[in-house]
DRENDRENGU-726681 format. One record per residue: chain; residue number from 1; x, y, z of N, C-alpha, C in turn. Coordinates in steps of 0.05 Angstrom, whole numbers. Layout:
# DRENDRENGU-726681
A	NUM	X	Y	Z	X	Y	Z	X	Y	Z
...
END
This chain:
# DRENDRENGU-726681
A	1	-605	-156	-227	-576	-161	-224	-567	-155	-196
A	2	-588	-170	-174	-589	-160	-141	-570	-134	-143
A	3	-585	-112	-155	-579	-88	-146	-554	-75	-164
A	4	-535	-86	-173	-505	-78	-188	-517	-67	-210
A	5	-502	-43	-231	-509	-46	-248	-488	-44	-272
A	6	-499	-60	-297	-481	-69	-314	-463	-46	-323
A	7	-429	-49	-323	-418	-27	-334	-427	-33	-367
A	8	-427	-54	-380	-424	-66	-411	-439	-89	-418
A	9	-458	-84	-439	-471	-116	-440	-462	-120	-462
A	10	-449	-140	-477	-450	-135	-507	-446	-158	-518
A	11	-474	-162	-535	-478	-190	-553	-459	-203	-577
A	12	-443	-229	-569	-432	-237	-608	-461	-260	-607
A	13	-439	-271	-630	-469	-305	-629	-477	-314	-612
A	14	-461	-321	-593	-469	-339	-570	-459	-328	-535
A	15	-456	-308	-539	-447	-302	-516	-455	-275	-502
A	16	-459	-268	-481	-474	-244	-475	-444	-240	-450
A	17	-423	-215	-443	-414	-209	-421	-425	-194	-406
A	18	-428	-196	-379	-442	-173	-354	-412	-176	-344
A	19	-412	-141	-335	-391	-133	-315	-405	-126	-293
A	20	-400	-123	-268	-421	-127	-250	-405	-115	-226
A	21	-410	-106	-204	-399	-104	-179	-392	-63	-187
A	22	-401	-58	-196	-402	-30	-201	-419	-26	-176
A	23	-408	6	-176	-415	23	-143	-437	40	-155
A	24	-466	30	-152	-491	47	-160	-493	79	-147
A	25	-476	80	-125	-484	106	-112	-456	119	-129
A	26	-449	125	-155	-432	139	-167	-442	152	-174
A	27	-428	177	-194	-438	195	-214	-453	188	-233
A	28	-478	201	-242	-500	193	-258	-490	210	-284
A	29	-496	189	-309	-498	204	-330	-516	211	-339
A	30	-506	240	-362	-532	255	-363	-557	248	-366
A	31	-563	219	-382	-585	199	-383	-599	190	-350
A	32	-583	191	-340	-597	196	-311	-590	164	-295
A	33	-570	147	-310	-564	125	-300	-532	127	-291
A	34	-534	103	-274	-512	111	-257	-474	98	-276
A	35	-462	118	-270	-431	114	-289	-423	100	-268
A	36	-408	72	-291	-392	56	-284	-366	58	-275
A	37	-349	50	-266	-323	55	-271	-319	24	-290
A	38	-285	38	-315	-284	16	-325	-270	-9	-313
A	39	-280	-32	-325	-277	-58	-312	-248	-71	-306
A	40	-232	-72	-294	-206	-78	-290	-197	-102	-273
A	41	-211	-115	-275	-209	-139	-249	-175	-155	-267
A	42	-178	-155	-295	-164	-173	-304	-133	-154	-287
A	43	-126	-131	-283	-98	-121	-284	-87	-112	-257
A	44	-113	-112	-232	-115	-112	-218	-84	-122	-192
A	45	-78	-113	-181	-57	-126	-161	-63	-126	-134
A	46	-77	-140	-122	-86	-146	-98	-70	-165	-72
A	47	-51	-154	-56	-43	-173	-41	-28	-167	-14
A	48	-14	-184	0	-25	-182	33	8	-185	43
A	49	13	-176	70	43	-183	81	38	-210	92
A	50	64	-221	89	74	-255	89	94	-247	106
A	51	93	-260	131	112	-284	136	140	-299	123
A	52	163	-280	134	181	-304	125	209	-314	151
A	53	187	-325	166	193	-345	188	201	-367	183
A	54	193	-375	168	206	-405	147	212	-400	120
A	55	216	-380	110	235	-380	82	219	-356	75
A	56	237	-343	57	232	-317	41	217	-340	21
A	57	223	-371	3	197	-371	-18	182	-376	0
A	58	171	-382	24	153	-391	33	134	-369	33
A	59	145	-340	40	120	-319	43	108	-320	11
A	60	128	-318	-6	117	-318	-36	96	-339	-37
A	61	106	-363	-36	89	-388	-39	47	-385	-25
A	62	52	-372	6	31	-362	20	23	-344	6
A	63	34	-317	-8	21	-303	-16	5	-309	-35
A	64	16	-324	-61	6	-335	-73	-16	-355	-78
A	65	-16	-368	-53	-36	-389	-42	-57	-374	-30
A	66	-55	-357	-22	-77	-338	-14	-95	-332	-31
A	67	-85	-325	-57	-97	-313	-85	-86	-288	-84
A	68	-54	-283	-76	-58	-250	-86	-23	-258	-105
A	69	-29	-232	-123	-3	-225	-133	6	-204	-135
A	70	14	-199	-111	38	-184	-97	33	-188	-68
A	71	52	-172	-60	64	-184	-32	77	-165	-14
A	72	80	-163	12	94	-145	23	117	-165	47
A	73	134	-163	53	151	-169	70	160	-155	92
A	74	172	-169	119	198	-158	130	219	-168	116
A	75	243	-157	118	264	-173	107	284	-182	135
A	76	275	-176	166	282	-187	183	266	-180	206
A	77	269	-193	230	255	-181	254	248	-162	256
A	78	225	-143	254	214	-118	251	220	-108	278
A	79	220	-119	301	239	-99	332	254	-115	340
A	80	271	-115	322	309	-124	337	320	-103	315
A	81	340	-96	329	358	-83	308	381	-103	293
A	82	387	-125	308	404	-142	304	384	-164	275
A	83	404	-160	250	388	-169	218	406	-178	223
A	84	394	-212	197	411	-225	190	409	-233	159
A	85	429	-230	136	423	-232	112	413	-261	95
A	86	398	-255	75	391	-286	65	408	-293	52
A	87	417	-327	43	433	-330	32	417	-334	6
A	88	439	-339	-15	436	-339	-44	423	-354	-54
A	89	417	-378	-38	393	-399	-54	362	-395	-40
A	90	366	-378	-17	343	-379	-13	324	-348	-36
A	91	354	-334	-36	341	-309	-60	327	-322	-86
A	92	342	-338	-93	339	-357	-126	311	-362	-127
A	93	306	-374	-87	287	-396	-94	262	-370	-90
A	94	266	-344	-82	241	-325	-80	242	-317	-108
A	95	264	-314	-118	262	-305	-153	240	-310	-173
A	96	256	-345	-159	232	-359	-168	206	-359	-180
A	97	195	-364	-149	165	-368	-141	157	-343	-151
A	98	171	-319	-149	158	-294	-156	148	-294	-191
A	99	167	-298	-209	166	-301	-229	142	-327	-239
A	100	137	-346	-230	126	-364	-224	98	-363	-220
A	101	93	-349	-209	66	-338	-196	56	-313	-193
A	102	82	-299	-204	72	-267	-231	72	-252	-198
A	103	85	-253	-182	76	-238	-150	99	-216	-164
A	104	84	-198	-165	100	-165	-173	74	-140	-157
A	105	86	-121	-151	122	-117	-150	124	-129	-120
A	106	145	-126	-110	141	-140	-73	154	-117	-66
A	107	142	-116	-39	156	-83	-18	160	-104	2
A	108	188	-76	9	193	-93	42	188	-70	58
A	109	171	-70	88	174	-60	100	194	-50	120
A	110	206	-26	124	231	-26	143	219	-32	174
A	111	239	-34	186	240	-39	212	232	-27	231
A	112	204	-30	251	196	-10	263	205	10	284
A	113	231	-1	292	248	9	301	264	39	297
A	114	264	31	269	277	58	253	271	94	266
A	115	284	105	269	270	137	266	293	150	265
A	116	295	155	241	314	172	228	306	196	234
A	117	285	215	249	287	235	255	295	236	287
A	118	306	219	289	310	222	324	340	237	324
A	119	325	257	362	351	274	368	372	251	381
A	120	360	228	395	380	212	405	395	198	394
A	121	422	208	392	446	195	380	453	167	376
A	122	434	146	398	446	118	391	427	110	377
A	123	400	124	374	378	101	363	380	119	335
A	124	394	134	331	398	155	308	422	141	290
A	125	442	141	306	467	117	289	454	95	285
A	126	438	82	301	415	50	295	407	52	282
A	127	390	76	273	366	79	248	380	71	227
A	128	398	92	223	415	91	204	437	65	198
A	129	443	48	213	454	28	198	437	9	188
A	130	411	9	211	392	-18	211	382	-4	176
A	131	376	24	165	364	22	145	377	20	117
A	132	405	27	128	428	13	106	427	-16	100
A	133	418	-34	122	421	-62	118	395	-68	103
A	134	373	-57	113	347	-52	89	360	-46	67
A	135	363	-29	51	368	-22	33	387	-53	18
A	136	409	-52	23	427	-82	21	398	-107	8
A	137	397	-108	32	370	-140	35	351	-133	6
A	138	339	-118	5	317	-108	-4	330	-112	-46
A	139	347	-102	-48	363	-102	-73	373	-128	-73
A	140	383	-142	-54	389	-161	-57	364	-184	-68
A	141	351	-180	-53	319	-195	-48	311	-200	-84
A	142	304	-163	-95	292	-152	-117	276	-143	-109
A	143	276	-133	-92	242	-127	-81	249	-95	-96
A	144	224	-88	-109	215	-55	-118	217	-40	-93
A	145	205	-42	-74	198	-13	-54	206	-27	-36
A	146	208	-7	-14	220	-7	6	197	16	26
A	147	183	1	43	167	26	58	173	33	76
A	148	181	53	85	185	68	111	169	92	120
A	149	167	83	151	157	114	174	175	132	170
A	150	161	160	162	175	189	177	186	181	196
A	151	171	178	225	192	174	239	174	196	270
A	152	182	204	291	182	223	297	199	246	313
A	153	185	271	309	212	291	312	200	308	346
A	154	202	295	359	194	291	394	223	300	403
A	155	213	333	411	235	347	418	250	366	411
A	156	238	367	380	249	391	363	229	404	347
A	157	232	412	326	211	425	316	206	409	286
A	158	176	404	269	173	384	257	198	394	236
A	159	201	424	224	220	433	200	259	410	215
A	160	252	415	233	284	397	238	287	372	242
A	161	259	355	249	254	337	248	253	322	218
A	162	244	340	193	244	333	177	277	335	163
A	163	291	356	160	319	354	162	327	334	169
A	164	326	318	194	339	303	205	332	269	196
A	165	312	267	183	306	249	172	312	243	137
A	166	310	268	126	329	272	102	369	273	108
A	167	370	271	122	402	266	126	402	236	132
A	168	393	229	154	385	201	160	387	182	127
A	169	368	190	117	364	180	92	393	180	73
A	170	398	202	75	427	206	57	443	189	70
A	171	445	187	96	478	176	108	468	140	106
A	172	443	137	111	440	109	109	442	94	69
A	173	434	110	63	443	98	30	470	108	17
A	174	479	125	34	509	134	18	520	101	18
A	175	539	96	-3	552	67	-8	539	40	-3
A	176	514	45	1	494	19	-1	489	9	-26
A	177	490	-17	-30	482	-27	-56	445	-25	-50
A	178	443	-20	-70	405	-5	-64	392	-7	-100
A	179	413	-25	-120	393	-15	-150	375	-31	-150
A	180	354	-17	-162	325	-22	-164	302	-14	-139
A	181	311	-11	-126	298	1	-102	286	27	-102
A	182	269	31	-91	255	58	-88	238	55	-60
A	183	248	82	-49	244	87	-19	213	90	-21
A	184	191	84	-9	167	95	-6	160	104	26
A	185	155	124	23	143	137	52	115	145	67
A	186	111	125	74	78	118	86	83	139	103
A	187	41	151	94	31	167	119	33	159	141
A	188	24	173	162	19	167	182	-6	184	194
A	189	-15	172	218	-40	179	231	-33	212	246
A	190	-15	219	244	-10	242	261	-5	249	281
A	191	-8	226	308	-5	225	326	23	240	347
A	192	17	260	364	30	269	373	52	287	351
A	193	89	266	364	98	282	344	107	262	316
A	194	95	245	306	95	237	281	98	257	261
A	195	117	252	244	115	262	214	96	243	197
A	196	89	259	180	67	246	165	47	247	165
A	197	33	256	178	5	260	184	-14	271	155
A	198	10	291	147	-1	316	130	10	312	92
A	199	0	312	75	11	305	55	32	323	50
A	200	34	354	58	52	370	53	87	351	69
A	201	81	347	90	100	334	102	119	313	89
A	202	100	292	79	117	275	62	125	297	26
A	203	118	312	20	117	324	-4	149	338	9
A	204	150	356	25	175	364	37	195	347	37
A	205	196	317	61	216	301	52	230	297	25
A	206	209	285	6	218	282	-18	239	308	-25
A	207	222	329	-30	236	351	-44	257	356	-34
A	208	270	355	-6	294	362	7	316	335	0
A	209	304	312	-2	321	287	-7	326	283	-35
A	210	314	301	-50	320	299	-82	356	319	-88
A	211	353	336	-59	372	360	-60	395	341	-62
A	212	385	324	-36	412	314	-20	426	286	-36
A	213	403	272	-41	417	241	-52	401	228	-82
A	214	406	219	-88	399	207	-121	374	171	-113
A	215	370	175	-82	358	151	-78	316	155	-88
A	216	320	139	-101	284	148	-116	268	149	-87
A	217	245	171	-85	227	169	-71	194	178	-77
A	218	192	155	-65	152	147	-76	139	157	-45
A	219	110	154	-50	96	152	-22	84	117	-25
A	220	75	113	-5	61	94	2	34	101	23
A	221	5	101	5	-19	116	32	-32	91	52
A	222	-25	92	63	-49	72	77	-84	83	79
A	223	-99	71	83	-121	80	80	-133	85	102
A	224	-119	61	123	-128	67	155	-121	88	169
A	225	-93	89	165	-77	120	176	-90	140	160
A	226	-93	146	132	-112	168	116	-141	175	132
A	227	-160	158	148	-185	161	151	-172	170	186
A	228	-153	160	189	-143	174	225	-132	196	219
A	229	-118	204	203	-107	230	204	-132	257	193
A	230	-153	246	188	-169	269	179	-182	277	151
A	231	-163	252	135	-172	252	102	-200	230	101
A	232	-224	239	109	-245	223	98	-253	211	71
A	233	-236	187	77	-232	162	48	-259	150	42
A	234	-277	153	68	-301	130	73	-321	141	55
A	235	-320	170	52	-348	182	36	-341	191	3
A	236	-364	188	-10	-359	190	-37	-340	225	-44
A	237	-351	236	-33	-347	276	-33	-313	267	-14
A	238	-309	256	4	-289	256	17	-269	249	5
A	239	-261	227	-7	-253	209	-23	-238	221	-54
A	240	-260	234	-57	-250	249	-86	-240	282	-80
A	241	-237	288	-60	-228	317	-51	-194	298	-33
A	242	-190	277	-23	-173	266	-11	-149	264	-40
A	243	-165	260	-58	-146	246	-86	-143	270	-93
A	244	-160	291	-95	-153	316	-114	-129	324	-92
A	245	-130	328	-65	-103	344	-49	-73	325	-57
A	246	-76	302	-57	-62	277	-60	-44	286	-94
A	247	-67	293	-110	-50	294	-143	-36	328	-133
A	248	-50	341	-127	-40	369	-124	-12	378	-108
A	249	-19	352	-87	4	358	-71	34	333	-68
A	250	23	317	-78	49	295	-82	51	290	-102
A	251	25	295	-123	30	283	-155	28	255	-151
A	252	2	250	-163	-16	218	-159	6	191	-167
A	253	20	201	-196	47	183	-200	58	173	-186
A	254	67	191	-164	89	184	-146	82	169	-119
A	255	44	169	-117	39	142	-107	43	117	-116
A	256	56	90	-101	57	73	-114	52	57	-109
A	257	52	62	-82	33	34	-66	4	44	-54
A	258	-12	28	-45	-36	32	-30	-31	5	-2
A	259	-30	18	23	-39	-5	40	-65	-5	57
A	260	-80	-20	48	-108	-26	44	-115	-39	70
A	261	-130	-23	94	-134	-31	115	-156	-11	121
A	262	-175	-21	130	-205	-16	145	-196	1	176
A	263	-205	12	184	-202	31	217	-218	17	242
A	264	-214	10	253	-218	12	272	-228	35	294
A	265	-217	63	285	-229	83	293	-241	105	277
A	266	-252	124	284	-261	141	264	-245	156	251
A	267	-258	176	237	-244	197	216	-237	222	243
A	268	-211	235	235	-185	241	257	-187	248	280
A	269	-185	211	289	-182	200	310	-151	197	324
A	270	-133	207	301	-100	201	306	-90	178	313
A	271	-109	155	320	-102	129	325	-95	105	314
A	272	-80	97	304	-69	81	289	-82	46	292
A	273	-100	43	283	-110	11	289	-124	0	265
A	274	-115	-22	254	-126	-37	236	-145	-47	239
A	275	-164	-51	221	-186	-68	209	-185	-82	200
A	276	-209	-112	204	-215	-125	173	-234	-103	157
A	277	-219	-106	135	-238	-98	109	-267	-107	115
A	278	-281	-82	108	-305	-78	112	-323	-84	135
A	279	-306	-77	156	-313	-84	190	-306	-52	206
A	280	-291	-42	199	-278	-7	202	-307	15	193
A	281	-287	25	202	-308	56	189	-296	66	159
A	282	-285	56	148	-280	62	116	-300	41	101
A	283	-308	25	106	-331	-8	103	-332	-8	80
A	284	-344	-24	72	-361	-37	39	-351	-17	22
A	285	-371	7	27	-378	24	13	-350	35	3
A	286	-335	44	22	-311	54	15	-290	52	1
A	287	-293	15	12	-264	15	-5	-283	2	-36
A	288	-308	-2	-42	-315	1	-59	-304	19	-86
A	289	-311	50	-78	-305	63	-85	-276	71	-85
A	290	-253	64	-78	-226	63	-69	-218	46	-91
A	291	-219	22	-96	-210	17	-114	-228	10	-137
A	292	-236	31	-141	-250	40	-163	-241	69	-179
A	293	-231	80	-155	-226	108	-166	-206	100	-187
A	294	-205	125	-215	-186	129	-240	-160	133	-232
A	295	-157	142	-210	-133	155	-194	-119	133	-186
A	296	-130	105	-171	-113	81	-150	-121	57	-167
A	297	-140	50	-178	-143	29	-195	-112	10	-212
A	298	-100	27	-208	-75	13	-234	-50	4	-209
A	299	-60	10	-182	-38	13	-173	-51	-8	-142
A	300	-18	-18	-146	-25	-48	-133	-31	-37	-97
A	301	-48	-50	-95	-64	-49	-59	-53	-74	-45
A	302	-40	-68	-20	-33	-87	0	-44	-83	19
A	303	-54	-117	30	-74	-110	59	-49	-117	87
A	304	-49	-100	104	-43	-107	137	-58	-117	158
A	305	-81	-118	140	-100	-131	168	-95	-145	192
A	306	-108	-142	208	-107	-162	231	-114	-194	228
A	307	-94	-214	235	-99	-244	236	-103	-247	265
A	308	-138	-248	259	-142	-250	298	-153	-282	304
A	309	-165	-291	275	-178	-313	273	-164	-333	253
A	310	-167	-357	254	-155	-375	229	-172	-369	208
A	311	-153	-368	187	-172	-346	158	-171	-321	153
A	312	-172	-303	169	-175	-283	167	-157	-264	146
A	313	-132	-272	137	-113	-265	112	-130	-269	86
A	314	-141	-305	84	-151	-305	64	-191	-288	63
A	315	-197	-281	77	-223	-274	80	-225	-244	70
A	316	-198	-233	78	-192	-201	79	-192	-193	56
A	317	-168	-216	37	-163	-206	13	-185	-220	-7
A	318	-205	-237	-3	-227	-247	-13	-252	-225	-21
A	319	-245	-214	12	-276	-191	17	-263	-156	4
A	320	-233	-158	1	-229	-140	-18	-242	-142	-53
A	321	-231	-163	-54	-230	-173	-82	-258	-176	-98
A	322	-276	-183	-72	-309	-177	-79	-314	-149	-81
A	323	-304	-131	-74	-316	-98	-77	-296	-94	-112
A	324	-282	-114	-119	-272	-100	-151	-300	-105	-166
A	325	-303	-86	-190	-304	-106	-208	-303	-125	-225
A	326	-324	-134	-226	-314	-162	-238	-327	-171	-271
A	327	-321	-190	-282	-333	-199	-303	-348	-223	-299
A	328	-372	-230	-310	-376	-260	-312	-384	-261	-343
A	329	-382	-292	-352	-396	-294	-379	-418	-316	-383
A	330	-438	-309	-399	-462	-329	-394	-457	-332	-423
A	331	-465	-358	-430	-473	-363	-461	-493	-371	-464
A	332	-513	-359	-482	-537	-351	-499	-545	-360	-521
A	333	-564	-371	-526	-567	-378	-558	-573	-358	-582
A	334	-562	-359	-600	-555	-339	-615	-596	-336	-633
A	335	-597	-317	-635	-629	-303	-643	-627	-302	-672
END
């Protein structure tokens, strides 16, 4: 079975199923053969950020045409501060396609612009309106999550940097229409003075913004920033001590997204650079085991990869989609 080995074989009259694409270098059971993980391809949510340069359905439509279902967005120019809202038929027509083509849940990314922990007063009032108008767009949209940077606290100390980003947060959703939304707050690589680097960090935010405001908050891990900040995702021992700090210290639930990107640099390198899938130093092997683990399996993975080549969107989420497992069915003549 070039090498895979079967999680399940199991005979009716005419039919024999193999599950296949299992990670042989896993835990062996006591019989001395190697444990599967169970087979999940059918529930799986695999999918990539779109483009909506020509229409909010259009990124749906691409996403979809890609083969993924779900999706990630801007909901405007990611470095302008100056947004502009969608109108009502073009929401209908993403309603749509979403429903349509089962694309759940969709996140929008905030604006890279944003840093709600900043000491400077104008890009501090900016953060804060530009992520009020997120919030607006995003509910308006339906989109589930909403991902945002810490931010960084360059100039103060990280405990007031983080304060200052939990107020941020409060003053930008006070009187925003925001139902259905839930804030998610991606790691980060650690770099300099980034928040986020550290899972305690995002674990703090939350807990201080639970004090302050009633706005839901999730994480969102990336896997590229995870293997730059120092959490070795790539190795089997690494990987499962990354998940055990992860449930211990954020409570695995309250992950809800995964953004699924290969490195470019090594394990904490602090450098922030994407990969194609299985071209990085997290490779094959890794994200093999990544979405395989009991822990991320249920929970939908979005790729950021780099589009350096024509294809490369659909290749990324192809050469993800080959490390699931999978099912095939052969029919057999019955004995």
């Amino acid at each position: 079975m070039s090498g895979n080995r079967a999680c399940r074989r199991s005979a009716t009259h005419s039919a024999v199923v193999i599950l296949t694409a299992c990670d042989p270098s896993g835990p062996a059971t006591p019989a001395g053969r190697a444990r599967c993980p169970p087979c999940y391809h059918n529930r799986l949510r695999i999918g990539i950020h779109t483009s909506i340069a020509a229409s909010l359905e259009n990124a749906a439509l691409k996403a979809s045409g890609l083969g993924a279902n779900t999706f990630q967005i801007f909901s405007s120019s990611p470095r302008m501060w100056r947004a502009s809202s969608p109108g009502q038929e073009q929401i209908r027509s993403l309603r749509r396609a979403r429903e349509r083509f089962d694309l759940y849940p969709l996140a929008i990314h905030a604006n890279y612009l944003v840093n709600l922990a900043s000491l400077d007063p104008v890009i501090r009032a900016r953060s804060i309106a530009s992520l009020r108008g997120e919030f607006e767009r995003a509910a308006a949209i339906g989109a589930e999550y909403l991902v945002l940077h810490p931010g960084s606290y360059k100039g103060q100390s990280l405990e007031e940097g983080i304060a200052a980003f939990v107020l941020g947060l409060r003053d930008a959703a006070a009187g925003a229409a925001r139902d259905g939304v839930t804030v998610l707050l991606e790691n980060t690589v650690g770099s300099g003075a980034q928040i986020g680097g550290r899972f305690e960090e995002l674990r703090a935010i939350r807990d201080y913004a639970a004090q302050l405001t009633d706005v839901p908050v999730g994480y969102c891990l990336d896997t590229c920033h995870l293997l730059a900040a120092g959490y070795d995702v790539s190795s089997d021992a690494g990987l499962r001590e990354t998940i055990r700090q992860a449930g211990q210290v954020l409570e695995i639930d309250n992950v809800k997204l995964i953004h699924a990107n290969d490195s470019k640099t090594p394990l904490g390198s602090h450098v922030d650079r994407h990969a194609n899938i299985r071209e990085g130093h997290i490779g094959k092997a890794g994200f093999r085991r990544i979405l395989a683990h009991p822990e991320l399996r249920a929970k939908p993975f979005i790729l950021e990869t780099p589009v350096e080549r024509d294809g490369d969107d659909r290749r990324n989420l192809e050469n993800l989609k080959k490390l699931c497992p999978k099912s095939r069915t052969t029919t057999t003549r019955s004995s």
